[in-house]
Backbone as XML, in Angstrom:
<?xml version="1.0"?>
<chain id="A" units="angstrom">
  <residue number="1" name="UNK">
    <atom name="N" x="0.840" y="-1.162" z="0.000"/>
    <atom name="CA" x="0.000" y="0.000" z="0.000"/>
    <atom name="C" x="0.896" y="1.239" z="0.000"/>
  </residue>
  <residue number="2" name="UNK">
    <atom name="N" x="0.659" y="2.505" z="-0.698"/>
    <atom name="CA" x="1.230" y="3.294" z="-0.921"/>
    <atom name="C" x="1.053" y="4.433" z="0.630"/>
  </residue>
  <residue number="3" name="UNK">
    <atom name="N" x="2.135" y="4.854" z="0.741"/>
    <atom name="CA" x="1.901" y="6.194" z="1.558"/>
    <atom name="C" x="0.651" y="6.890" z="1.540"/>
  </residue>
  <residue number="4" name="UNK">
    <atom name="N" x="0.755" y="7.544" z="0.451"/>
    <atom name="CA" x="-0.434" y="8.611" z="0.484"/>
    <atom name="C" x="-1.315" y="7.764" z="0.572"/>
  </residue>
  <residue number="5" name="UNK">
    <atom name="N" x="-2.147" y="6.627" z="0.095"/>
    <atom name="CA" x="-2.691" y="6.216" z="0.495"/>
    <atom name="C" x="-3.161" y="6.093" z="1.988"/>
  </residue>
  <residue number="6" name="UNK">
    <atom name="N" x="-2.209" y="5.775" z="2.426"/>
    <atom name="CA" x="-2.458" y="4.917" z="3.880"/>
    <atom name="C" x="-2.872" y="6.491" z="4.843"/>
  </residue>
  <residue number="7" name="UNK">
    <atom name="N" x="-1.852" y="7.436" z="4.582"/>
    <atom name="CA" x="-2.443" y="9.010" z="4.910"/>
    <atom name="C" x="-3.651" y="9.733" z="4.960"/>
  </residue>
  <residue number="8" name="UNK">
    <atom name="N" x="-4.069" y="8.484" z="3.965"/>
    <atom name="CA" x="-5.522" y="9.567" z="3.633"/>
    <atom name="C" x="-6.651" y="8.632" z="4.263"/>
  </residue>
  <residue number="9" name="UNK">
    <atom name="N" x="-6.520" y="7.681" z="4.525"/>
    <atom name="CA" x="-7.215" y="6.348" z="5.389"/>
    <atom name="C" x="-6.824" y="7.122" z="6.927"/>
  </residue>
  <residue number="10" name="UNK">
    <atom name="N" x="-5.748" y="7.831" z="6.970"/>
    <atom name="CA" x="-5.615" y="8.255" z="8.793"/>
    <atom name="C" x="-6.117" y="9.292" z="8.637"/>
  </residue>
  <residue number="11" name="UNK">
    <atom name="N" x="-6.544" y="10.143" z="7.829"/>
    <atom name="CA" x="-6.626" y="11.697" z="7.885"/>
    <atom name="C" x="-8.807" y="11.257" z="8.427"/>
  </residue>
  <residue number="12" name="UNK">
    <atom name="N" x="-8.874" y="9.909" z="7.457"/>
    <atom name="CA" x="-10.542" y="9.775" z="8.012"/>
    <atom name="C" x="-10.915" y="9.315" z="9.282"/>
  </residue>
  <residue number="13" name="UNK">
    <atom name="N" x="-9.991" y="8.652" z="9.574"/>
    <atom name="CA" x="-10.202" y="8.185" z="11.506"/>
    <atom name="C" x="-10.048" y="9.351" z="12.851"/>
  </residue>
  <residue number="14" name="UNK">
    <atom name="N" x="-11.060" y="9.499" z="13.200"/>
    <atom name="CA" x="-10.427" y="10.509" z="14.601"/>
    <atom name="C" x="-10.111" y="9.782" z="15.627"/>
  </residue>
  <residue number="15" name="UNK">
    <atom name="N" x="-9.173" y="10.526" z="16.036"/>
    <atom name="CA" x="-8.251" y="9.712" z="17.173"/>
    <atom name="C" x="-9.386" y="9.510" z="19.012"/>
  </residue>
  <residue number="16" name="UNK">
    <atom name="N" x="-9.229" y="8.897" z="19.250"/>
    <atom name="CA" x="-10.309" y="8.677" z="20.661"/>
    <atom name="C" x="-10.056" y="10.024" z="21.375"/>
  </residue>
  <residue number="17" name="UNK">
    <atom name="N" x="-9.049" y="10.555" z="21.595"/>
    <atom name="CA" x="-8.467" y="11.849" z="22.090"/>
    <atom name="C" x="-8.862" y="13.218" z="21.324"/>
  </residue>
  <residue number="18" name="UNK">
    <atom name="N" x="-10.012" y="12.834" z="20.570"/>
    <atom name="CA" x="-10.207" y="14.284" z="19.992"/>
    <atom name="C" x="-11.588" y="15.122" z="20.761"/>
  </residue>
  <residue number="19" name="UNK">
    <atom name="N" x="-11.236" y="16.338" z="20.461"/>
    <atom name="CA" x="-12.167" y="16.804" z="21.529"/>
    <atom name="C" x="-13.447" y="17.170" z="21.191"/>
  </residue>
  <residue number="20" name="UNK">
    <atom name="N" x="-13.963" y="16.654" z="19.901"/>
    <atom name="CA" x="-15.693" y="16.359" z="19.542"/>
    <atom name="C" x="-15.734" y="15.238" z="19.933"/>
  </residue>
  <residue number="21" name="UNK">
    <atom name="N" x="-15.175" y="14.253" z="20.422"/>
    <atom name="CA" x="-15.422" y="13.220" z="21.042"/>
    <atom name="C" x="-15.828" y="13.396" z="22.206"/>
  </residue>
  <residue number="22" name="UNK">
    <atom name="N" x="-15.324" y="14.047" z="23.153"/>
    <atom name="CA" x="-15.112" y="14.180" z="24.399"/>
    <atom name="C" x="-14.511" y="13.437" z="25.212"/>
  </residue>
  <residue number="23" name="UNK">
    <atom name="N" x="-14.446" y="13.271" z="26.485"/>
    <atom name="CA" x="-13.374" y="12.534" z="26.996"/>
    <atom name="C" x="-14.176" y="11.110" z="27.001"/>
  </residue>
  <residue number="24" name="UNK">
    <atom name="N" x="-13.130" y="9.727" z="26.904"/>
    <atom name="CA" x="-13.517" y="8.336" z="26.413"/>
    <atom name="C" x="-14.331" y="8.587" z="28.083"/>
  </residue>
  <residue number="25" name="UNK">
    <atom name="N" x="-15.849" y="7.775" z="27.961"/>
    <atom name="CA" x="-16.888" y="7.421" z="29.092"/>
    <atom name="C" x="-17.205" y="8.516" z="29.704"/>
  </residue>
  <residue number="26" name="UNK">
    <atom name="N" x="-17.241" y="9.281" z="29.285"/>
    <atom name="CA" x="-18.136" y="10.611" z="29.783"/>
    <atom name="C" x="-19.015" y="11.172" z="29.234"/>
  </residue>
  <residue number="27" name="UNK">
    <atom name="N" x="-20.029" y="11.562" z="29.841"/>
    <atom name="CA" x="-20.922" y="12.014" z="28.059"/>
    <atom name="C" x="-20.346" y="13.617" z="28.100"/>
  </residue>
  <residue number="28" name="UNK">
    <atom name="N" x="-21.056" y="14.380" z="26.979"/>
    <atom name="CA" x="-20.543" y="15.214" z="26.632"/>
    <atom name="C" x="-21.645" y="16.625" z="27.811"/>
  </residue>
  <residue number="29" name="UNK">
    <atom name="N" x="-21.046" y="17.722" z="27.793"/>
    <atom name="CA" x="-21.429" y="18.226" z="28.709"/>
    <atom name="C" x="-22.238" y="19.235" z="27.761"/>
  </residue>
  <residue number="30" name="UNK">
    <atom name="N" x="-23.529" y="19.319" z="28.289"/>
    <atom name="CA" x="-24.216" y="20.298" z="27.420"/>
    <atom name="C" x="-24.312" y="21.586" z="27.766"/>
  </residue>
  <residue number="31" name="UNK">
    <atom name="N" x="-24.558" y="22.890" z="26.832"/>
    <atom name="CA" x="-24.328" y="23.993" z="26.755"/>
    <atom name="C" x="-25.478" y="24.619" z="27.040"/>
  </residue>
  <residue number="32" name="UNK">
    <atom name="N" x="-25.516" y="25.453" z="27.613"/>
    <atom name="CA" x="-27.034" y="26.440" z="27.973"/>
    <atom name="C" x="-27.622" y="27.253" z="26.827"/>
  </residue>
  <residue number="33" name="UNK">
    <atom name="N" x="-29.124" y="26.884" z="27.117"/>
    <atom name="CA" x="-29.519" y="27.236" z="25.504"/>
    <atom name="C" x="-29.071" y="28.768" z="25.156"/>
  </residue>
  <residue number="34" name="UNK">
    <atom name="N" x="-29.243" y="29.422" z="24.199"/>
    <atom name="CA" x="-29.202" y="30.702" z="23.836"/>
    <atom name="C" x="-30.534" y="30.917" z="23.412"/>
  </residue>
  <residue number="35" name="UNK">
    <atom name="N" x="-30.929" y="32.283" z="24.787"/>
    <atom name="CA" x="-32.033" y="33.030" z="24.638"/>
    <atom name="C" x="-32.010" y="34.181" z="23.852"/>
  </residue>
  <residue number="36" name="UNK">
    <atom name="N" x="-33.574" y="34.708" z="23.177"/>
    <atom name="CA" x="-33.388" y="36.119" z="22.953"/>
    <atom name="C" x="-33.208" y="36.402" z="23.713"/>
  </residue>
  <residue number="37" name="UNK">
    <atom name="N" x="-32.884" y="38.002" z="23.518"/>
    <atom name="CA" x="-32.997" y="38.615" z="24.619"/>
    <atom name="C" x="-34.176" y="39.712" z="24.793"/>
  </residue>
  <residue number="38" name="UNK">
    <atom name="N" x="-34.416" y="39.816" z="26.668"/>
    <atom name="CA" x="-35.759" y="40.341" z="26.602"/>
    <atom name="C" x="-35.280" y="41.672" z="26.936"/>
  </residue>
  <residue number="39" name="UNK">
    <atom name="N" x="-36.951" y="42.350" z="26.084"/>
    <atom name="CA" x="-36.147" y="43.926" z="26.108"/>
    <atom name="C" x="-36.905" y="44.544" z="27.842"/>
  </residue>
  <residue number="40" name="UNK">
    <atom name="N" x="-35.982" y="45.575" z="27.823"/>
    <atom name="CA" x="-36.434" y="46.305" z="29.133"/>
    <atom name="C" x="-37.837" y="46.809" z="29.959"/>
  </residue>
  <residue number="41" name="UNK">
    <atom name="N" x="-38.182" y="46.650" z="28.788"/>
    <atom name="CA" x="-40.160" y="47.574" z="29.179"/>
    <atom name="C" x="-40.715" y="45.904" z="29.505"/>
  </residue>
  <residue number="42" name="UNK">
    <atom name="N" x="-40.249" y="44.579" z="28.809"/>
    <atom name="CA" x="-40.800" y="43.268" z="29.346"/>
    <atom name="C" x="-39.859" y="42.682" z="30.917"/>
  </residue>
  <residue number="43" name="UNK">
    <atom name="N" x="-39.323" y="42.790" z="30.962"/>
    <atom name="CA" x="-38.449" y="42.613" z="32.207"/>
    <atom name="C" x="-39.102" y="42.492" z="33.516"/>
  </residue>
  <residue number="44" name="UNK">
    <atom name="N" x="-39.767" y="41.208" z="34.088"/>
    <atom name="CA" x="-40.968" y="41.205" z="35.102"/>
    <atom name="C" x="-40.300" y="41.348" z="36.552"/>
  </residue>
  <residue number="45" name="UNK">
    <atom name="N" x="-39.155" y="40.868" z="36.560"/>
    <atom name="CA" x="-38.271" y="40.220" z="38.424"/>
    <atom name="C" x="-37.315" y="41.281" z="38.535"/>
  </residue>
  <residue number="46" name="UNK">
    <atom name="N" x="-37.419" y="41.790" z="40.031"/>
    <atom name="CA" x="-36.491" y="42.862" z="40.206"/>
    <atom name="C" x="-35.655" y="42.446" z="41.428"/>
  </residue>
  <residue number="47" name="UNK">
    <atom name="N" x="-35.138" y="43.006" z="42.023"/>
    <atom name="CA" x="-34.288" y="42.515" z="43.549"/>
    <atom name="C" x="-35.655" y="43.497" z="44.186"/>
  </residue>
  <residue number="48" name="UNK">
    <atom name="N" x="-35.689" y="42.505" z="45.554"/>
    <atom name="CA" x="-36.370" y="42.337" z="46.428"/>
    <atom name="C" x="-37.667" y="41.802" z="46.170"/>
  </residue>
  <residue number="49" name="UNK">
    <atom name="N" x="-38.109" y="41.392" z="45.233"/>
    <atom name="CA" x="-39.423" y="40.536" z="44.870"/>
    <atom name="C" x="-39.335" y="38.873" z="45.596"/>
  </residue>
  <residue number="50" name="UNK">
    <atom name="N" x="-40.360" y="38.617" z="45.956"/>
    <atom name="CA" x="-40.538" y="37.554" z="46.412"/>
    <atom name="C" x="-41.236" y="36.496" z="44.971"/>
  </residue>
  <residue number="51" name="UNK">
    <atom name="N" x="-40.565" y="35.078" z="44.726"/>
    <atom name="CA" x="-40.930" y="34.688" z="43.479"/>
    <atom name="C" x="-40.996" y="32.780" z="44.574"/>
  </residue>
  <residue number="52" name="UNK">
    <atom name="N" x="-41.926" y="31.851" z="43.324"/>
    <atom name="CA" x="-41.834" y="31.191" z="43.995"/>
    <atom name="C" x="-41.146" y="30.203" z="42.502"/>
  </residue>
  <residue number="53" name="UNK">
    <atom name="N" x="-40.342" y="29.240" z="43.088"/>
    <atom name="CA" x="-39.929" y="28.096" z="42.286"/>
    <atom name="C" x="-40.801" y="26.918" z="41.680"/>
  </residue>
  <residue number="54" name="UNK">
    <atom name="N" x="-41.138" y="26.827" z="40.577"/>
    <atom name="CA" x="-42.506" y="26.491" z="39.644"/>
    <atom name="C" x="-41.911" y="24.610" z="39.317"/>
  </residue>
  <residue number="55" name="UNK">
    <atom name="N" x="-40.121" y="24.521" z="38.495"/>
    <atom name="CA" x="-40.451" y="23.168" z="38.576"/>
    <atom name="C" x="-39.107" y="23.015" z="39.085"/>
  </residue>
  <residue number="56" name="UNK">
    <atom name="N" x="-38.499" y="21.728" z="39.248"/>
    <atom name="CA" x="-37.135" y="21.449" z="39.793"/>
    <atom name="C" x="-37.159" y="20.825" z="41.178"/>
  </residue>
  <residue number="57" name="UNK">
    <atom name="N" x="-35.958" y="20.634" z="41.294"/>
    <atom name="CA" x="-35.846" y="19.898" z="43.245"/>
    <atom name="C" x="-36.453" y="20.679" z="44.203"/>
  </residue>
  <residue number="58" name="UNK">
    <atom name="N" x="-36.573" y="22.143" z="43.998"/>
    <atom name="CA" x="-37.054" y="23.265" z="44.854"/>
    <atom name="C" x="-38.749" y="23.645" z="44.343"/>
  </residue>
  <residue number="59" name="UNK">
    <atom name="N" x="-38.843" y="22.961" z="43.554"/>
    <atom name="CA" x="-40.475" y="23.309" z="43.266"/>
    <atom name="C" x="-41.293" y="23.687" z="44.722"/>
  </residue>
  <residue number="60" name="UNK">
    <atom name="N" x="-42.148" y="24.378" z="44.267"/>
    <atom name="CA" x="-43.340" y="25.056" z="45.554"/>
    <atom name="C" x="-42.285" y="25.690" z="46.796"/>
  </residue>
  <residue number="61" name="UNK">
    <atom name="N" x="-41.425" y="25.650" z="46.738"/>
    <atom name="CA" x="-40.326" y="26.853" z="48.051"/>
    <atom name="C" x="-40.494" y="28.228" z="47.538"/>
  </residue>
  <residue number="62" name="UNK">
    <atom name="N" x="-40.783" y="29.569" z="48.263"/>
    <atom name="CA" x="-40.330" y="30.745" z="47.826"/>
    <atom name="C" x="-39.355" y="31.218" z="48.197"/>
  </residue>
  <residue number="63" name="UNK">
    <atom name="N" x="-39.156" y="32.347" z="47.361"/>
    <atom name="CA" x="-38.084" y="33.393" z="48.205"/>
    <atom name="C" x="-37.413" y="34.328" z="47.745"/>
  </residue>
  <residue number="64" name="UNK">
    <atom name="N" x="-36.518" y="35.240" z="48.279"/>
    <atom name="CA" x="-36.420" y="36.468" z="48.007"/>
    <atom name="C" x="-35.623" y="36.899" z="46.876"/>
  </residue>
  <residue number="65" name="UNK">
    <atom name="N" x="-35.377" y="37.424" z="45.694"/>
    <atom name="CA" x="-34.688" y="37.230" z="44.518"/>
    <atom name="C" x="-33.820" y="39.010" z="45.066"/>
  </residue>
  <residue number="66" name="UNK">
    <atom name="N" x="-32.300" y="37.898" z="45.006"/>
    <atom name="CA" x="-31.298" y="39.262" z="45.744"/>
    <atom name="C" x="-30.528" y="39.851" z="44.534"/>
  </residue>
  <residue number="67" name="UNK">
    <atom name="N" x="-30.285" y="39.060" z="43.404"/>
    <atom name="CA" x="-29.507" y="39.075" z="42.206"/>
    <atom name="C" x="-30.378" y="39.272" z="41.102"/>
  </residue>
  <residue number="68" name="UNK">
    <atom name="N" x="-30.313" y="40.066" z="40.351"/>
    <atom name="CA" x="-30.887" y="39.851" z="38.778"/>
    <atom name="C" x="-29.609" y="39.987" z="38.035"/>
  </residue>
  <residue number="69" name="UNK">
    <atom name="N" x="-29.301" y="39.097" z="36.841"/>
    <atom name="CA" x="-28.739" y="39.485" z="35.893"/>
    <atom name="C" x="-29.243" y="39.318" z="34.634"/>
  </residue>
  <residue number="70" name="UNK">
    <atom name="N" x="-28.997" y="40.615" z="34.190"/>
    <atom name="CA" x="-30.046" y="40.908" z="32.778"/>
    <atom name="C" x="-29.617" y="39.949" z="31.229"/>
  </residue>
  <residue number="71" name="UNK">
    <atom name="N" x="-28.415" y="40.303" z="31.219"/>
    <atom name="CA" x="-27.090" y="39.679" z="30.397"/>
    <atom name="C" x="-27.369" y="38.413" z="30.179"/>
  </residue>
  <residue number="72" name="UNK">
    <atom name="N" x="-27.039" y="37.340" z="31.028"/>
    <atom name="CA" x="-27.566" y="36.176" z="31.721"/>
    <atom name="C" x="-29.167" y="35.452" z="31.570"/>
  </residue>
  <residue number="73" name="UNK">
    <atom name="N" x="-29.803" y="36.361" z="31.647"/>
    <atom name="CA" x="-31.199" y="36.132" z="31.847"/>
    <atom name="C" x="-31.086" y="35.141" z="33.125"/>
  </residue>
  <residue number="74" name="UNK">
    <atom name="N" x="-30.884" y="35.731" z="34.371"/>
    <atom name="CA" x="-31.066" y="34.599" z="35.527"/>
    <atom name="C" x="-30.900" y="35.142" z="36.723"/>
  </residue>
  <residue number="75" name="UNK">
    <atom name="N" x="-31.623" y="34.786" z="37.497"/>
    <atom name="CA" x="-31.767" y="35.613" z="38.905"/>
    <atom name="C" x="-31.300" y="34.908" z="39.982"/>
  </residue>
  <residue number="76" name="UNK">
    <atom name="N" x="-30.676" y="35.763" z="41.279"/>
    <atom name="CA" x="-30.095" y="34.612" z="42.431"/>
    <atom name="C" x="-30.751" y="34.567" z="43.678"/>
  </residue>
  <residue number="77" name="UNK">
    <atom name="N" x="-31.524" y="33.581" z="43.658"/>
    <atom name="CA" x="-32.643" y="33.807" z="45.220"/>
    <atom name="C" x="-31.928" y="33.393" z="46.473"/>
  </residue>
  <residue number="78" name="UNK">
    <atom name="N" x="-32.830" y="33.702" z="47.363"/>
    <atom name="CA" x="-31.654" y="33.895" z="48.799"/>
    <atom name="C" x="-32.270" y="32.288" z="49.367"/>
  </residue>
  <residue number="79" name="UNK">
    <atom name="N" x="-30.809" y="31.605" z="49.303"/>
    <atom name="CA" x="-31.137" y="30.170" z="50.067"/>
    <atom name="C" x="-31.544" y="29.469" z="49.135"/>
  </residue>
  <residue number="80" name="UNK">
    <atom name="N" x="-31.133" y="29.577" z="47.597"/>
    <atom name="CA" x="-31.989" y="28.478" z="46.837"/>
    <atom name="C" x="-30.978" y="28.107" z="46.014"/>
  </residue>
  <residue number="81" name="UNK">
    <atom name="N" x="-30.919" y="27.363" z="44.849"/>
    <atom name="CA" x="-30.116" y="27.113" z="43.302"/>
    <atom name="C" x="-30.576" y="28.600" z="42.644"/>
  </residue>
  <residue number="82" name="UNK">
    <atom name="N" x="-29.847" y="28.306" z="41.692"/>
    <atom name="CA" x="-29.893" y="29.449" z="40.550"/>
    <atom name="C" x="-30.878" y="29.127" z="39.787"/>
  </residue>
  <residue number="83" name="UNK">
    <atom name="N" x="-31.780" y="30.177" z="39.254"/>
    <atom name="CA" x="-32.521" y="29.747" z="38.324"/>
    <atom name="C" x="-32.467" y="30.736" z="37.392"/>
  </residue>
  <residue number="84" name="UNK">
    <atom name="N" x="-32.937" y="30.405" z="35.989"/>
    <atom name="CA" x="-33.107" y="31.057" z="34.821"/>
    <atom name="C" x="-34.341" y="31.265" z="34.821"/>
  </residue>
  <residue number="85" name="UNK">
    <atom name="N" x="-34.831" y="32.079" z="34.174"/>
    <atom name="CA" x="-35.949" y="33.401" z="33.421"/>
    <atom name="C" x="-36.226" y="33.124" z="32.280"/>
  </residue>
  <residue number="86" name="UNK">
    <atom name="N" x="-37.115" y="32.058" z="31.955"/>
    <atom name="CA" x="-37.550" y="32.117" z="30.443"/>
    <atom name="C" x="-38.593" y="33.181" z="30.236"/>
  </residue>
  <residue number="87" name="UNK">
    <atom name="N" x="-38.748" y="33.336" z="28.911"/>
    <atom name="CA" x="-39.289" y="34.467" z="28.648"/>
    <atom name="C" x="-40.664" y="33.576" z="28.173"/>
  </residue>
</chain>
């Protein structure tokens, strides 16, 4: 078998170590969706609003939202996980 040949048979294999693979037995780690973004006059949660947690491990808990970030779309409640702001 010729060189170039055999080159062009390696150039089609990816190596287990490539990083669209991800690492061998791990799954791949997924990325947070990309929201529009919401404009200012729609913008419902402010700091100091009381909001309650709708689904997740914390479902039906309230509490006090100390953080907004607009950028982000995601707010930081006092004593809870982070949650995101769908629109």
């Amino acid at each position: 078998m010729r060189l170039t040949r055999l080159l062009a048979m390696a150039e089609k294999l990816a190596p287990p170590w490539a990083p669209e693979l991800g690492r061998a037995g791990k799954a791949a780690r997924r990325k947070k969706p990309v929201l529009p973004a919401i404009p200012e006059e729609d913008w419902q949660v402010f700091r100091g609003d009381t909001v309650q947690i709708l689904s997740g491990r914390e479902a039906g808990k309230q509490s006090l939202v100390i953080q907004v970030d607009k950028e982000q779309q995601s707010v930081l409640l006092d004593r809870l996980n982070m949650g995101y702001y769908y629109a």
